[in-house]
N, C-alpha and C positions, 0 to 999 in steps of 0.2 A: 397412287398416281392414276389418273382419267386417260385413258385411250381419247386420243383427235383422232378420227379417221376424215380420207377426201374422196369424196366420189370424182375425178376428173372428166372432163370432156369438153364437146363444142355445142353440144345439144341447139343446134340448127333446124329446126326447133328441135324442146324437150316433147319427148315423145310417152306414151302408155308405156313402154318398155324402160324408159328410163326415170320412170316415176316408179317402177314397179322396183327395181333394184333401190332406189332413194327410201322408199320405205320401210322398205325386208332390211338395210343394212341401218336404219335409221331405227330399230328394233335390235342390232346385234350392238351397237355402240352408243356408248354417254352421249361423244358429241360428232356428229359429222356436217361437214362443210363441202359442201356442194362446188367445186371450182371450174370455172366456166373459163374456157381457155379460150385466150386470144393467136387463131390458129390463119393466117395468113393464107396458106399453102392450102388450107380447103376452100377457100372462096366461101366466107357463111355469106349468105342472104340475108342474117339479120346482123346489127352491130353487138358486140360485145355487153353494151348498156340496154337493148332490147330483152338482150337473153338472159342476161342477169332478171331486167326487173320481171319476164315470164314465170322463171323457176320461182322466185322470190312470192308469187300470187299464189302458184300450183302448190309451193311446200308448206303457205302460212301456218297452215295446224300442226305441223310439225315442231313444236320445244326447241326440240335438239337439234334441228336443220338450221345451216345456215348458207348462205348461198352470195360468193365470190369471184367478181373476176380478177382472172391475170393473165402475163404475156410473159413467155421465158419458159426454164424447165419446171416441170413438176415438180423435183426433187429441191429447187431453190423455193420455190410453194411452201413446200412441206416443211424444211426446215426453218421460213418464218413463223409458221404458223404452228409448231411445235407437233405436226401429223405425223404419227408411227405407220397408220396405218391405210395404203391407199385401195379404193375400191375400183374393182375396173370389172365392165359387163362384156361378157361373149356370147356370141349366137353362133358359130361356126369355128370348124378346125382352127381354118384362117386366122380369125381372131385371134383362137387362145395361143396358135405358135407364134404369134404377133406380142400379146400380151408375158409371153409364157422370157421374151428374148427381153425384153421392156422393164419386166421385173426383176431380171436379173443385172439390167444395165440401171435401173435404178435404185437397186439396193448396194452397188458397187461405187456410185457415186453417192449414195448417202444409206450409210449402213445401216441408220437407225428404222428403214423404210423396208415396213413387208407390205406384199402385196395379195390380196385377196380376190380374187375370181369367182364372179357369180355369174349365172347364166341364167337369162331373164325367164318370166314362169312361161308354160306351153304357147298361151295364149297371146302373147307378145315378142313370142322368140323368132317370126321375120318381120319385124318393126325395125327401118331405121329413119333418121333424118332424111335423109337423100329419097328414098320412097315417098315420104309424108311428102316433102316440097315437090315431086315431079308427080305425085296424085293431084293434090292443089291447083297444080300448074294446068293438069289436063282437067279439071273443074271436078275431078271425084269426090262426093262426101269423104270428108275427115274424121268426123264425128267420133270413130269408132278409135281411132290410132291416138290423137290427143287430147291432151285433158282440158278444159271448156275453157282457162284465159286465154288458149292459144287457137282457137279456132275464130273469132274477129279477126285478130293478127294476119293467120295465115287467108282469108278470103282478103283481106285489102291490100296485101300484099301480092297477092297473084291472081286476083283483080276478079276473085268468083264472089256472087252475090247471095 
């Protein structure tokens, strides 16, 4: 039997750091699907159908990548899509006693779900969305944080030329 693994997240945008985990686990597993959650409660900047078709550009060389949105729990995700295995990235304490409580409330509501913790490599470990969009916003080169189909995106979206 084929391990499904799912990278979840909101990736507002997908950033250098969350392409960097997409890849490394995208090497550890047959197949992994990228799930782009429809997360209300963050307020994303870009729609749900934006950030899909981003990742969708960024991961094309990728075989084994596949790249979906949803709305709802993780755990009802997983269990469509038949994923044993869900991947989640930490940059700080924070995160991982965040991810650490998460993985055990979601292997309690679907026991067939482990959860894997990676911590993104040196060089992208204070990368996140919310940085990327309030550098943009104050007109800072991106260049360096995301991966090239999301740099048009992000200048016409917060309006830098």
């Amino acid at each position: 039997m084929s391990v499904i693994a799912a990278y979840s997240g909101t990736f507002d945008p997908i950033t250098f750091g969350h392409y960097d985990i997409i890849q490394r686990a995208a090497k550890m597993f047959p197949r992994l699907i990228v799930a782009v959650g429809h997360n209300v409660a963050k307020n994303p900047k870009f729609t749900l159908e934006e950030r899909v078709s981003l990742i969708r550009k960024v991961v094309r060389k990728h075989k084994n990548v596949e790249v979906q949105g949803f709305s709802g729990l993780v755990v009802d995700f997983a269990r469509e899509h038949g994923v044993t295995v869900l991947v989640r990235g930490v940059r700080t304490t924070f995160d991982f006693d965040y991810e650490k409580q998460m993985a055990v409330m979601n292997r309690d509501l679907y026991p067939k779900l482990d959860t894997v913790i990676m911590n993104p490599s040196p060089e992208y470990a204070h990368l996140s969305s919310s940085l990327v969009r309030e550098l943009a916003n104050l007109g800072a080169p991106v260049e360096k944080l995301v991966p090239e189909p999301v740099i048009p995106v992000l200048k016409e979206r917060f309006g830098r030329k």
